[in-house]
N, CA, C and O atoms as CSV, one atom per row, in Angstrom:
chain,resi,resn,atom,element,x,y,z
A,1,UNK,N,N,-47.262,22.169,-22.197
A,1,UNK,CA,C,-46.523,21.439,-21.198
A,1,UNK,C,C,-45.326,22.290,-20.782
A,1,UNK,O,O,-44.796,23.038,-21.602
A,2,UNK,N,N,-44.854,22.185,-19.422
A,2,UNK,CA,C,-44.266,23.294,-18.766
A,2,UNK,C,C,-42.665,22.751,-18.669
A,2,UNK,O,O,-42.772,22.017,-17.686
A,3,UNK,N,N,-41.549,22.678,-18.993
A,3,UNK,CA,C,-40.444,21.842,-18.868
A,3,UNK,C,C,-39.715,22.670,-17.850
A,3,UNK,O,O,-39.481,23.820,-18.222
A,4,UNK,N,N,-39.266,22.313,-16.541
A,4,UNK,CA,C,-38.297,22.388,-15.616
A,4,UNK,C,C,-37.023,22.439,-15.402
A,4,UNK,O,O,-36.759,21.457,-14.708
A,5,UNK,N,N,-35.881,23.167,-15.656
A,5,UNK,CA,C,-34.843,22.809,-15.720
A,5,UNK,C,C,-34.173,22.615,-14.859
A,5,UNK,O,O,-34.410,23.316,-13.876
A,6,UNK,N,N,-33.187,21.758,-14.753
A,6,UNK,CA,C,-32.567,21.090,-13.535
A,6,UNK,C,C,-31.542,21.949,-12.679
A,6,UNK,O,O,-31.113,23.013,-13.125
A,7,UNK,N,N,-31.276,21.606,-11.814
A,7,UNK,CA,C,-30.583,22.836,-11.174
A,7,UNK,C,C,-29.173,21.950,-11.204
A,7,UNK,O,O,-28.985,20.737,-11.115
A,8,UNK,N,N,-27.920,23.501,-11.428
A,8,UNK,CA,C,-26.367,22.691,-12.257
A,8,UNK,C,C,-26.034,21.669,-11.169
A,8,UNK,O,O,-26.831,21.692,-10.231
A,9,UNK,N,N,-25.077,20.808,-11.078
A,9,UNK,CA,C,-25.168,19.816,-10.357
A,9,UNK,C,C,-23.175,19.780,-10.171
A,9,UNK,O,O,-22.289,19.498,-10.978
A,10,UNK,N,N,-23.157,20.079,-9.168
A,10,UNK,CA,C,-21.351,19.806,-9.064
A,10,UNK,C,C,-20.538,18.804,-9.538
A,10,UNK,O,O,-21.130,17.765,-9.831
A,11,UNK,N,N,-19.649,18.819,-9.654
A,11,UNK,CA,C,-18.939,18.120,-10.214
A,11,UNK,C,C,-18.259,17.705,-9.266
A,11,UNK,O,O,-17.907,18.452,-8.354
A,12,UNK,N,N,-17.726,15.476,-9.358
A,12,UNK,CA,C,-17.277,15.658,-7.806
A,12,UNK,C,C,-16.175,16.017,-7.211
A,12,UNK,O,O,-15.988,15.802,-6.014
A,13,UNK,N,N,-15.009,16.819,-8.260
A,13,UNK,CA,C,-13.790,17.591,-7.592
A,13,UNK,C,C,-14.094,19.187,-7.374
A,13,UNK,O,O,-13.150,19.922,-7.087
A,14,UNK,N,N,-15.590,19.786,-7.529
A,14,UNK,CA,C,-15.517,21.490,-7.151
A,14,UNK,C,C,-16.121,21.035,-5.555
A,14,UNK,O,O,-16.566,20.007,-5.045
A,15,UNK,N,N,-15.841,22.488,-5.106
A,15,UNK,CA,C,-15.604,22.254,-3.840
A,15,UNK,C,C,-17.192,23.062,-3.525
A,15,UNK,O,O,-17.504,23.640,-4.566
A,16,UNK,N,N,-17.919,23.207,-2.787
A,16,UNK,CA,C,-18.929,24.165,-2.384
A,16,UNK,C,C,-18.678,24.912,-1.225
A,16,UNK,O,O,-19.009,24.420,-0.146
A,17,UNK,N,N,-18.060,26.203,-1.268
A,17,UNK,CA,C,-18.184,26.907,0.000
A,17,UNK,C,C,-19.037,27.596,0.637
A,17,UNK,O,O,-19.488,28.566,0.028
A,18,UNK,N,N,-19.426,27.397,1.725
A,18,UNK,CA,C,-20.220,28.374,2.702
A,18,UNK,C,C,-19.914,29.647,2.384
A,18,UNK,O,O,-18.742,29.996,2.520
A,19,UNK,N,N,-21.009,30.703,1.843
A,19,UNK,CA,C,-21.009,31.956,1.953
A,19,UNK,C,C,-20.361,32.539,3.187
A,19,UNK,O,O,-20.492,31.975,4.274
A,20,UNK,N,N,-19.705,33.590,3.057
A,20,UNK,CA,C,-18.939,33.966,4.300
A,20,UNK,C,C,-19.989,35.338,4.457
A,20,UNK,O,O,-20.416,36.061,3.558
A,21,UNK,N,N,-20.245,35.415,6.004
A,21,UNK,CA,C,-21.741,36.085,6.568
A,21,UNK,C,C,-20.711,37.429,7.134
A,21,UNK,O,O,-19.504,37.646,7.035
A,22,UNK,N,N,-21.778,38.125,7.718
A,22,UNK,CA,C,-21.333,39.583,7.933
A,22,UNK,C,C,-20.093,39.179,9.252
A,22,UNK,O,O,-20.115,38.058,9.760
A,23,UNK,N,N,-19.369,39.920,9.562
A,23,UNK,CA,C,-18.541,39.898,10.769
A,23,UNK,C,C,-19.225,40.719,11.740
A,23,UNK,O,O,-19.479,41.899,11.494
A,24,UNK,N,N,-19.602,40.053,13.048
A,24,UNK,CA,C,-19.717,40.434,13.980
A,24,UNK,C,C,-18.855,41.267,14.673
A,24,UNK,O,O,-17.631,41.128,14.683
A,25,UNK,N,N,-19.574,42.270,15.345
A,25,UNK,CA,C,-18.429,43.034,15.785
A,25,UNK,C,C,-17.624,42.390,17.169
A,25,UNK,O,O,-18.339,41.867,18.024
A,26,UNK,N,N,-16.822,42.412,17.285
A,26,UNK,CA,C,-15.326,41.757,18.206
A,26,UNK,C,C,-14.941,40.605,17.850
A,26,UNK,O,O,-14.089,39.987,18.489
A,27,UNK,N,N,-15.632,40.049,16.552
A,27,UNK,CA,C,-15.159,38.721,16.161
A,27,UNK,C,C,-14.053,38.735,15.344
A,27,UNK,O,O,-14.073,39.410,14.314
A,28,UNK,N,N,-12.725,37.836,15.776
A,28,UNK,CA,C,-11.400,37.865,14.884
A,28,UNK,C,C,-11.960,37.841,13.458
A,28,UNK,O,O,-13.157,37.682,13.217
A,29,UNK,N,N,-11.305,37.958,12.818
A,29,UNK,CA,C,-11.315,37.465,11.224
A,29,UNK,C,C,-11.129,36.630,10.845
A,29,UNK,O,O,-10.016,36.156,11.072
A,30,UNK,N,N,-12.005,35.937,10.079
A,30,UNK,CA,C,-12.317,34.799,9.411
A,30,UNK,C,C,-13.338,34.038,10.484
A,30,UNK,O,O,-14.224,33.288,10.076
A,31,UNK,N,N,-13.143,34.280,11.763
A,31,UNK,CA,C,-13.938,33.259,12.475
A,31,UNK,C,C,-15.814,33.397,12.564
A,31,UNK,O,O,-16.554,32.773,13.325
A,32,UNK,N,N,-16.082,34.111,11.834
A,32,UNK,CA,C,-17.420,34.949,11.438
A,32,UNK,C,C,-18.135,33.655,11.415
A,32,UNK,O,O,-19.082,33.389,12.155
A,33,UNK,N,N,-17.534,32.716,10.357
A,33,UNK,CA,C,-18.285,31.698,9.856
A,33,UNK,C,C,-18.686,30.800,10.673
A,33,UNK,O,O,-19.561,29.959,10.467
A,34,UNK,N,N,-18.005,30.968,11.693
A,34,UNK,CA,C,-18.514,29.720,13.095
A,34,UNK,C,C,-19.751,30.208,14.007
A,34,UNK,O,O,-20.280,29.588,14.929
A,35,UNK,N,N,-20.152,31.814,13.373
A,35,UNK,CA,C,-21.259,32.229,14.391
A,35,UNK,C,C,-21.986,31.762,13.317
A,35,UNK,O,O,-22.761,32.619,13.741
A,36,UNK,N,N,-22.484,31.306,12.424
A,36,UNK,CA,C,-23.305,30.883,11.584
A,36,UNK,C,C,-23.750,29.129,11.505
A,36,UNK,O,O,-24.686,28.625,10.885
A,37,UNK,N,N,-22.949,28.611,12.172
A,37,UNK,CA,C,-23.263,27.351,12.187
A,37,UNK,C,C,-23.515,26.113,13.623
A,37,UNK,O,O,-22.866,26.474,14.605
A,38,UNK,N,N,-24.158,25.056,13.811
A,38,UNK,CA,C,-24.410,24.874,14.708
A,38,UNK,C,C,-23.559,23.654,14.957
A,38,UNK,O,O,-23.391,23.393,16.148
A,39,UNK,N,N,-22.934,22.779,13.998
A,39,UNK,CA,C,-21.831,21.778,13.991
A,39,UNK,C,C,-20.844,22.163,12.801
A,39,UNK,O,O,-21.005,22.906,11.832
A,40,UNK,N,N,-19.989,21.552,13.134
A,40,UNK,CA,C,-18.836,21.190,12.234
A,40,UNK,C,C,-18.280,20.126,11.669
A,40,UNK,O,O,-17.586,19.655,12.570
A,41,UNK,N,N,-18.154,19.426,10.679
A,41,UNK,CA,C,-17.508,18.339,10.592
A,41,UNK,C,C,-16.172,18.582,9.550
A,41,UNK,O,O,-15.966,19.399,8.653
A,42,UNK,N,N,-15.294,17.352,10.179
A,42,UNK,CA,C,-14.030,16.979,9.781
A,42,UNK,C,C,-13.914,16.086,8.717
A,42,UNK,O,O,-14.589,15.073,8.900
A,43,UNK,N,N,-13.067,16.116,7.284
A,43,UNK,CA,C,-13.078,15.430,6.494
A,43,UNK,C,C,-10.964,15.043,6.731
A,43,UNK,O,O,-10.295,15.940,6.218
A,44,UNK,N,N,-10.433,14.330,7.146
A,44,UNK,CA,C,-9.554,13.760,6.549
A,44,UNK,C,C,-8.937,13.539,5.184
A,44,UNK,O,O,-9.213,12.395,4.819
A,45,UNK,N,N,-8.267,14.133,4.358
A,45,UNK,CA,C,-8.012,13.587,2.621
A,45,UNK,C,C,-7.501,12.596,2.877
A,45,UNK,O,O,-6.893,12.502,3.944
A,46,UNK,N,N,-7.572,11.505,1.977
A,46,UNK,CA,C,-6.947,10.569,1.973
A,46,UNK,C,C,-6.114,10.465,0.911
A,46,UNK,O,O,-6.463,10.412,-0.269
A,47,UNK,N,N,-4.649,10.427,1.478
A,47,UNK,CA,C,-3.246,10.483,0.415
A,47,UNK,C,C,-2.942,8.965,-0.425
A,47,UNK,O,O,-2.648,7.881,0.078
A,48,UNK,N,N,-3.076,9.221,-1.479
A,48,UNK,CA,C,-3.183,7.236,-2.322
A,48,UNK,C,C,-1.614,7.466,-1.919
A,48,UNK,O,O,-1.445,6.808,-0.892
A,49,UNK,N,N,-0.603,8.004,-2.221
A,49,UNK,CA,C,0.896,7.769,-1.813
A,49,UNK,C,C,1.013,7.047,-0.383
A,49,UNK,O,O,1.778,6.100,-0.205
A,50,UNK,N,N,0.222,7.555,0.574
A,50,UNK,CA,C,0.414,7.201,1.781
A,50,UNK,C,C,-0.820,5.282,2.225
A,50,UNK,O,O,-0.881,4.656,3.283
A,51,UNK,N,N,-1.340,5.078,1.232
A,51,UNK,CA,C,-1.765,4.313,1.310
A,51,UNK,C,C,-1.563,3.213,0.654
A,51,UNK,O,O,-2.079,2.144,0.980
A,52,UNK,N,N,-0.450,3.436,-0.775
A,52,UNK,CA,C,0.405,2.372,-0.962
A,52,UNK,C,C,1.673,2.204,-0.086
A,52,UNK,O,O,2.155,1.132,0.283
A,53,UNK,N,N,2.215,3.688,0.234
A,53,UNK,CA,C,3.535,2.908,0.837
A,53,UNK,C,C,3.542,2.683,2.563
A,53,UNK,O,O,4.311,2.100,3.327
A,54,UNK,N,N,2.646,3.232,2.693
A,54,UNK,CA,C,2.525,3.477,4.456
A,54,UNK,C,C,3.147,4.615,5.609
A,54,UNK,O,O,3.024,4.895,6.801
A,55,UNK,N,N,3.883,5.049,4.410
A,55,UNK,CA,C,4.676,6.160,4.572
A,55,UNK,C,C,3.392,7.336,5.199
A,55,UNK,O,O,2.266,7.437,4.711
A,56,UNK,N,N,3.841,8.016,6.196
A,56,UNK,CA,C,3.179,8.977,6.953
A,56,UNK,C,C,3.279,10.405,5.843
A,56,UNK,O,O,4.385,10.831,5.508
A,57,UNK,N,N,1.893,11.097,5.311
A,57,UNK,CA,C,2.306,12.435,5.013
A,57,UNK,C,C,1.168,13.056,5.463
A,57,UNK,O,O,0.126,12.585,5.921
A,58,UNK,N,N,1.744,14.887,5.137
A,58,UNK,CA,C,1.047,15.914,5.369
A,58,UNK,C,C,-0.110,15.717,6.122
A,58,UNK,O,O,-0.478,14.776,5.418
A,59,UNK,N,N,-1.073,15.812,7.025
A,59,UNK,CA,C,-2.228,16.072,7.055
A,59,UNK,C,C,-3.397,16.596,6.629
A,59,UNK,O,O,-3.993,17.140,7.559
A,60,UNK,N,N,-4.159,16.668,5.236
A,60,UNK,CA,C,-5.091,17.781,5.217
A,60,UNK,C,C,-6.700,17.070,5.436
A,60,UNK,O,O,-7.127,15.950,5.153
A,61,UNK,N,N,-7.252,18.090,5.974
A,61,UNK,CA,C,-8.489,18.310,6.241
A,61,UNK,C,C,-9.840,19.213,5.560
A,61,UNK,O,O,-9.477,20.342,5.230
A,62,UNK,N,N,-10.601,19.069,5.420
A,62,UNK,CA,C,-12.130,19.985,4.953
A,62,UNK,C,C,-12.808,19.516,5.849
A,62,UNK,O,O,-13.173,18.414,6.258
A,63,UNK,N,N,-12.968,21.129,6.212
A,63,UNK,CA,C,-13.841,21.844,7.479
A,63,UNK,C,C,-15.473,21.706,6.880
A,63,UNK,O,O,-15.721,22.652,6.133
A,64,UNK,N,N,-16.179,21.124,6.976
A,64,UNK,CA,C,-17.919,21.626,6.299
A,64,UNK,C,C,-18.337,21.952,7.760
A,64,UNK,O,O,-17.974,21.904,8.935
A,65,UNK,N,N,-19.452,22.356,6.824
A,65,UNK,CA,C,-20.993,22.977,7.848
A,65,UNK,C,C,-21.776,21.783,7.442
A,65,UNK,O,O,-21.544,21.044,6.486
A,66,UNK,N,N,-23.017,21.681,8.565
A,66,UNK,CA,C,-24.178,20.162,8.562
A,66,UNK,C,C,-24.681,20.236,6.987
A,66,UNK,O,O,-25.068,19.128,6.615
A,67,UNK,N,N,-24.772,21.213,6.010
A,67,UNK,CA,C,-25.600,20.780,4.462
A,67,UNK,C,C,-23.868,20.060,4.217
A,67,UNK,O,O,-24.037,19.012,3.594
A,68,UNK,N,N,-22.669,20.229,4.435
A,68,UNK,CA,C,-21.814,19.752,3.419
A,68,UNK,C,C,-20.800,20.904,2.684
A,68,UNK,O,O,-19.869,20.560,1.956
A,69,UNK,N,N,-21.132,22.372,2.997
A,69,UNK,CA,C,-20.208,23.421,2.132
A,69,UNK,C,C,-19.130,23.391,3.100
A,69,UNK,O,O,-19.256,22.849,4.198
A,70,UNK,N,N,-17.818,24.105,2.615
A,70,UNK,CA,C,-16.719,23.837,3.246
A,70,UNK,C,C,-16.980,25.230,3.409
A,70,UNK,O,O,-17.554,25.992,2.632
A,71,UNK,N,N,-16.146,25.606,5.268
A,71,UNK,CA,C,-15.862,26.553,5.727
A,71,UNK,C,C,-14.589,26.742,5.912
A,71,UNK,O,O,-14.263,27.838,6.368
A,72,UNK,N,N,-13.578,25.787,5.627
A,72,UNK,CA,C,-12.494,26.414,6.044
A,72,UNK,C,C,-11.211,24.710,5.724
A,72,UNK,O,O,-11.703,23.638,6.075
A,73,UNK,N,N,-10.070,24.677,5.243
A,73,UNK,CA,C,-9.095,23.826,4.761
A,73,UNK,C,C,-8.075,24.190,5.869
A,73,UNK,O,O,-7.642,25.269,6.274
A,74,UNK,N,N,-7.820,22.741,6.256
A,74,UNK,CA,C,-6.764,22.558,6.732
A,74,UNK,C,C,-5.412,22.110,6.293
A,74,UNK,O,O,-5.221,21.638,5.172
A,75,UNK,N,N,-4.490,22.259,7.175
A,75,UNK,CA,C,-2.955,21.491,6.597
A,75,UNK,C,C,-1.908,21.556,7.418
A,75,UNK,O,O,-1.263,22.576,7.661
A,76,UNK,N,N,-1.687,20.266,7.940
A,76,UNK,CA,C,-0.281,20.115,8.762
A,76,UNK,C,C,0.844,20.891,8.253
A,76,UNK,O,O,0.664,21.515,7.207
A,77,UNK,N,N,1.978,20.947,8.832
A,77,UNK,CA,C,2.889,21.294,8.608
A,77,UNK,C,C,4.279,20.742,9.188
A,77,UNK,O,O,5.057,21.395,9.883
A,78,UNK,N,N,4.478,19.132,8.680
A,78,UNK,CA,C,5.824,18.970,9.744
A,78,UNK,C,C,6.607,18.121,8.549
A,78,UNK,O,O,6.075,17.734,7.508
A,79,UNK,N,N,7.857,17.939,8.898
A,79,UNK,CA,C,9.090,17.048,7.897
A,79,UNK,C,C,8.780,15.582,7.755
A,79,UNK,O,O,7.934,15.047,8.472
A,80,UNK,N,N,9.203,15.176,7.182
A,80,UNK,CA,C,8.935,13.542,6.627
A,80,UNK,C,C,9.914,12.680,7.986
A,80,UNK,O,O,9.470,11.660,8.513
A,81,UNK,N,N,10.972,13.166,8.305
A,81,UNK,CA,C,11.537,12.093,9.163
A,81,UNK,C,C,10.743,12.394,10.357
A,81,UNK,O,O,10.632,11.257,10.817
A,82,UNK,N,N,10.236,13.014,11.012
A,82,UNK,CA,C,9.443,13.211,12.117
A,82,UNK,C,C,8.162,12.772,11.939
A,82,UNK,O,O,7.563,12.292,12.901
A,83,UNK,N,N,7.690,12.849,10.968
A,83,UNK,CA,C,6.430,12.161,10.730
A,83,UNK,C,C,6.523,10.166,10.910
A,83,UNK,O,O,5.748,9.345,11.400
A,84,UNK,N,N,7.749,10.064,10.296
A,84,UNK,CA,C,7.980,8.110,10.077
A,84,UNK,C,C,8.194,8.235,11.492
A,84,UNK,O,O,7.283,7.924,12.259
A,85,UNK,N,N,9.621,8.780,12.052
A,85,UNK,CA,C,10.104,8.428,13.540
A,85,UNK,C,C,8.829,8.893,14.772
A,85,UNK,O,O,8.628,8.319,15.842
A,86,UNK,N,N,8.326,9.712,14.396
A,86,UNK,CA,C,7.335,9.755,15.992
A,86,UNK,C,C,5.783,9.819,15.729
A,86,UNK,O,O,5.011,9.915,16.683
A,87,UNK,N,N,5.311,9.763,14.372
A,87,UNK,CA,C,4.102,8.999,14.699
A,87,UNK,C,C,2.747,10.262,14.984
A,87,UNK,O,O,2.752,11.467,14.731
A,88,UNK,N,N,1.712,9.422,15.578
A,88,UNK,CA,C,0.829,10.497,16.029
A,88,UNK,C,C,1.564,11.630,17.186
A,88,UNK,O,O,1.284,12.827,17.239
A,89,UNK,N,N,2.356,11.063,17.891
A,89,UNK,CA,C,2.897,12.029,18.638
A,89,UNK,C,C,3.604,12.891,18.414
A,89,UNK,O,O,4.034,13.521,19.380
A,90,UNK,N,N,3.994,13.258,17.125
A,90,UNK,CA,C,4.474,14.383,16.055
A,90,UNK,C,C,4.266,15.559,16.769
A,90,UNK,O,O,3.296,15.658,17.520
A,91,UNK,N,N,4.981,16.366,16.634
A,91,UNK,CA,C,5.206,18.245,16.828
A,91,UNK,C,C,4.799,18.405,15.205
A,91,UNK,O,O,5.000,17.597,14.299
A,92,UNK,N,N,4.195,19.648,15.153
A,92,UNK,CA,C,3.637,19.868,14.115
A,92,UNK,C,C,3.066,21.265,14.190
A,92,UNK,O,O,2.793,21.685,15.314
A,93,UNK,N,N,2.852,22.029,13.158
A,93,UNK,CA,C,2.028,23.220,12.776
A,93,UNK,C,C,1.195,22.970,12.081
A,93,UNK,O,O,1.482,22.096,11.262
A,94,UNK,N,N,-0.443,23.638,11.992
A,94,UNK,CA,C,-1.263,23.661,11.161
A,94,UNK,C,C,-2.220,24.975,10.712
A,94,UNK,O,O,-2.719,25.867,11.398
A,95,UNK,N,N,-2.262,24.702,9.229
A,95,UNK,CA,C,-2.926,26.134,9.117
A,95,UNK,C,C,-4.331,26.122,8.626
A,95,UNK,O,O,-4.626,25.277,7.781
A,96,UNK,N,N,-5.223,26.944,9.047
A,96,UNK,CA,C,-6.581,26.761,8.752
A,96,UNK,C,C,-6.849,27.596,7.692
A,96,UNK,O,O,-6.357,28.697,7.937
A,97,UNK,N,N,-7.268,27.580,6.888
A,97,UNK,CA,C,-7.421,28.491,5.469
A,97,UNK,C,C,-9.270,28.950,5.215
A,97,UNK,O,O,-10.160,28.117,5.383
A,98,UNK,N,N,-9.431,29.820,4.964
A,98,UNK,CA,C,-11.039,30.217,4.794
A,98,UNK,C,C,-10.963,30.190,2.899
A,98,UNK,O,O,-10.101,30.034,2.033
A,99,UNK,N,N,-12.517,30.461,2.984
A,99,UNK,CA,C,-12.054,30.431,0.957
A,99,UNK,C,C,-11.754,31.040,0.229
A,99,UNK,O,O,-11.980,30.926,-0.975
A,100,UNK,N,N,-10.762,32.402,1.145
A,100,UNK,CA,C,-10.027,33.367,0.418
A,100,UNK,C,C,-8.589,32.881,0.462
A,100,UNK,O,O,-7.693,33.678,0.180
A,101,UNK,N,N,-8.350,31.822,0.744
A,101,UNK,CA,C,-7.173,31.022,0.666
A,101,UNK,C,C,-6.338,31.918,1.994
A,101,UNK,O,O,-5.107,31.910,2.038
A,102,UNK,N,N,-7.065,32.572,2.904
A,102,UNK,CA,C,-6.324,33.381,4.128
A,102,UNK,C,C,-5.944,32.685,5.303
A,102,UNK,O,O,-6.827,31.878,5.594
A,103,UNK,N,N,-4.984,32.665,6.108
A,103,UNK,CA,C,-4.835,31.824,7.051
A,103,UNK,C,C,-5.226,32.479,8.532
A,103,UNK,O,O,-4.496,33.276,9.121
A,104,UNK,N,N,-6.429,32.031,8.999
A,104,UNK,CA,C,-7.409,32.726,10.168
A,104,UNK,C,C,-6.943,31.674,11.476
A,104,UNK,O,O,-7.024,32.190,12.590
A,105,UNK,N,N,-6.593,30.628,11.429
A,105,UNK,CA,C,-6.454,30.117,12.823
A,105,UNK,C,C,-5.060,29.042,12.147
A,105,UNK,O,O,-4.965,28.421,11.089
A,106,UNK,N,N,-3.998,29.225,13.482
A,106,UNK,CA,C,-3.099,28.819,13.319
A,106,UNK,C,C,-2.878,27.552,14.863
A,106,UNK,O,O,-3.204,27.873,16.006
A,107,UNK,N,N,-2.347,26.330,14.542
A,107,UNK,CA,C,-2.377,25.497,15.441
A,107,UNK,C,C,-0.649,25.076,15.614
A,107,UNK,O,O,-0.082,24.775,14.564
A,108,UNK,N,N,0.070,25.054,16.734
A,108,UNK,CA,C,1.160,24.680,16.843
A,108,UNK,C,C,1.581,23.539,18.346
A,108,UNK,O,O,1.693,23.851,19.532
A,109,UNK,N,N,1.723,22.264,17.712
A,109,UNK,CA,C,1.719,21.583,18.643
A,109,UNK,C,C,3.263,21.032,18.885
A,109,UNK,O,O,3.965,20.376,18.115
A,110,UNK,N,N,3.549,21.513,20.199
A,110,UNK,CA,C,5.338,20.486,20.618
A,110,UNK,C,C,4.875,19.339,20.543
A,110,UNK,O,O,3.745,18.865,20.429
A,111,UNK,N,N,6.777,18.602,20.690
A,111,UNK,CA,C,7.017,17.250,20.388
A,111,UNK,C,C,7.048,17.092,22.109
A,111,UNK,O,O,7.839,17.655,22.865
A,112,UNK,N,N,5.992,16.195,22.465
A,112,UNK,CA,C,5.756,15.630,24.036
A,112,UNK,C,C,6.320,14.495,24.034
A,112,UNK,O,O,6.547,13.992,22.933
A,113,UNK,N,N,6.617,13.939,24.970
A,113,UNK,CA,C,7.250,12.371,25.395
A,113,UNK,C,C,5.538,11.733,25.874
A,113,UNK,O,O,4.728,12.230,26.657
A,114,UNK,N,N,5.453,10.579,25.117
A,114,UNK,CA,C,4.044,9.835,25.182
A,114,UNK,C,C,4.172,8.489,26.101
A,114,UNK,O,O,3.250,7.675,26.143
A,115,UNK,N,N,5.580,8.291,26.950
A,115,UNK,CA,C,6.188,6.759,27.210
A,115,UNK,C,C,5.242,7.199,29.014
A,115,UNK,O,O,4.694,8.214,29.443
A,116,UNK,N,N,5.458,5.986,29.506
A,116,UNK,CA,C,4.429,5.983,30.730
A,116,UNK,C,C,5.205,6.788,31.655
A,116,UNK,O,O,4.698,7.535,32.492
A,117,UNK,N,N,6.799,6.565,31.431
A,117,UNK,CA,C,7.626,7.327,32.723
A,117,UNK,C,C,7.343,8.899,32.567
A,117,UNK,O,O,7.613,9.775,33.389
A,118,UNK,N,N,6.849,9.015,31.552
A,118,UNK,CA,C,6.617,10.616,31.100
A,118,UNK,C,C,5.620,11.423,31.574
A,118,UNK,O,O,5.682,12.629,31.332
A,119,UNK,N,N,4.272,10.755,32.513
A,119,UNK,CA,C,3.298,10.719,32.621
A,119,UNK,C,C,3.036,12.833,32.559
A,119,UNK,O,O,2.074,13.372,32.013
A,120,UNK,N,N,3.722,13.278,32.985
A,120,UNK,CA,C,3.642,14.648,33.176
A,120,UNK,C,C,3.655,15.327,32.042
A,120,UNK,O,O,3.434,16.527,32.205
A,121,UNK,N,N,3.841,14.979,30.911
A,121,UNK,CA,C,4.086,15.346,29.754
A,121,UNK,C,C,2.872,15.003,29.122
A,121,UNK,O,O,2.837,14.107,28.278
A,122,UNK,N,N,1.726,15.740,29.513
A,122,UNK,CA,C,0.708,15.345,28.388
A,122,UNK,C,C,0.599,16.161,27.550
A,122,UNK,O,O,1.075,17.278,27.752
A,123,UNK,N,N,-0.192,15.799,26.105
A,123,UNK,CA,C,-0.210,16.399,24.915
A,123,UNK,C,C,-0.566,18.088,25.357
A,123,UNK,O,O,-0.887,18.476,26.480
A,124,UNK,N,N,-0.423,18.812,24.280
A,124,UNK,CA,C,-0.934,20.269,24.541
A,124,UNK,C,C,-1.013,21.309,23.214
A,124,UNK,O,O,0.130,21.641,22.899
A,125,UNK,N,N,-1.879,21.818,22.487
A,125,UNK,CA,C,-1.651,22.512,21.364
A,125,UNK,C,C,-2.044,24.035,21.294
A,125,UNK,O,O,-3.193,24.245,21.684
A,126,UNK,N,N,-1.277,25.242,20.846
A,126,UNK,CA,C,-1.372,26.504,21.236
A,126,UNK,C,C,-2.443,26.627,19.599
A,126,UNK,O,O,-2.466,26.225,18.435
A,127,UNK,N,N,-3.082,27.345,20.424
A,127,UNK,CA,C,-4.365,28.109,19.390
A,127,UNK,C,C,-4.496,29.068,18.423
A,127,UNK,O,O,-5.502,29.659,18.815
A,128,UNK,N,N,-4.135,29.627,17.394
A,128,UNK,CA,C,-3.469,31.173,17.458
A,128,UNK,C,C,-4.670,31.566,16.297
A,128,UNK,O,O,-4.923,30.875,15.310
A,129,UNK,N,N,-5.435,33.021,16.718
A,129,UNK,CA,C,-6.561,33.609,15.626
A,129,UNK,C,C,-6.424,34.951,16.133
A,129,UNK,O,O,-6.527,35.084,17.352
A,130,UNK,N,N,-6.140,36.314,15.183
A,130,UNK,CA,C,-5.286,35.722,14.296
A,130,UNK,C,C,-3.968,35.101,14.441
A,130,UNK,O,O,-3.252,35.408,15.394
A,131,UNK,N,N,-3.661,34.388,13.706
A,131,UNK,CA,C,-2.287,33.901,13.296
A,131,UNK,C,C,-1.149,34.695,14.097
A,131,UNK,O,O,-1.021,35.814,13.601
A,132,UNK,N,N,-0.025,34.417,15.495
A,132,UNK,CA,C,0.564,35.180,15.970
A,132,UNK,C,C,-0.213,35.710,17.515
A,132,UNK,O,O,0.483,35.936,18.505
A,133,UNK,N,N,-1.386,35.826,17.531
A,133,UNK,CA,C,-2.211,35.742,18.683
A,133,UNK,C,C,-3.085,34.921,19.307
A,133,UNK,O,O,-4.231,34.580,19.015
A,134,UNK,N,N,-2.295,34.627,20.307
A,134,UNK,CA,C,-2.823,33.196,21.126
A,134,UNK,C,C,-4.023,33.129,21.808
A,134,UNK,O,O,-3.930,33.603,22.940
A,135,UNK,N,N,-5.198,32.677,21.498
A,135,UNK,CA,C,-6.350,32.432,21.816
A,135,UNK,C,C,-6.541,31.633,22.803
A,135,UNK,O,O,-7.374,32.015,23.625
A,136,UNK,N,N,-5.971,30.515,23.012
A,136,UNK,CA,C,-6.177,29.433,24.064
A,136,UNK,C,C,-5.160,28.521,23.508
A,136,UNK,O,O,-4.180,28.805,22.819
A,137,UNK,N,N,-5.654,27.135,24.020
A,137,UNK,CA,C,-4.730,25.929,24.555
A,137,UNK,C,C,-6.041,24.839,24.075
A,137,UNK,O,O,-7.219,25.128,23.864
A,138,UNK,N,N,-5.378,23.549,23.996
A,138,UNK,CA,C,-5.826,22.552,23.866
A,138,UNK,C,C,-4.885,21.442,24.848
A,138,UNK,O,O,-3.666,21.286,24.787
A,139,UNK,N,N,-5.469,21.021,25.393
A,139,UNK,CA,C,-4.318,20.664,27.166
A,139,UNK,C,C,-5.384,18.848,27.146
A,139,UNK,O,O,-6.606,18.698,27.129
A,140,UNK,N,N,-4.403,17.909,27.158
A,140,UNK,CA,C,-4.821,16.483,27.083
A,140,UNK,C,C,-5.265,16.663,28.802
A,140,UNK,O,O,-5.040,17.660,29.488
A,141,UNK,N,N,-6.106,15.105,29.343
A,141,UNK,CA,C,-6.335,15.531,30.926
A,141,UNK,C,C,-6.143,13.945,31.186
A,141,UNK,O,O,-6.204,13.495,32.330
């Protein structure tokens, strides 16, 4: 009789990362991993601090690919009184991390006026890969 052994099985705090694939040539760094995949999904962490007190913190995120491996960690970057006083409409920085713990895409969004008299003031977030070089815009319509 032939016995099978099971294949190791994660544990549910290790993380599984996407192998990072060859770099294409003219492709920034780190962004390699996005020519390899055909969706992306967004994981939200959910902060237990922020869910007993209601208190607004940090943002972080896990980037996966469609099986589920993570390509890439996110993380806000803004102060606690700006977070309580303005809400989703927060100014904020964010950094995208690959699984060399490197920071490949950088996001920096101003503090916009969201009130109706403001109407001209729509949201807008600068793109930056690498980090320091501006790729594009993210422009509300």
């Amino acid at each position: 009789m032939a016995y099978q052994q099971a294949a190791p099985r994660l544990a549910p705090t290790e993380t599984q990362w996407m192998t990072q694939p060859q770099v294409p040539v003219g492709c920034p760094p780190g962004l390699e991993y996005l020519t390899q995949v055909d969706q992306i999904l967004v994981h939200q962490q959910i902060e237990l601090l922020e869910m007993l007190t209601g208190c607004e913190t940090q943002n972080k995120y896990r980037v996966k690919n469609s099986v589920g491996q993570q390509i890439y960690f996110a993380q806000e970057q803004s102060d606690c009184c700006t977070r309580q006083c303005c809400g989703p409409s927060r100014p904020f920085s964010m950094s995208i991390t690959d699984n060399n713990q490197v920071e490949v895409i950088h996001l920096e969004r101003p503090l916009r006026c969201t009130s109706w008299c403001c109407f001209c003031w729509l949201q807008e977030m600068e793109v930056q890969s690498p980090p320091g070089t501006v790729i594009g815009y993210v422009k509300q319509e």
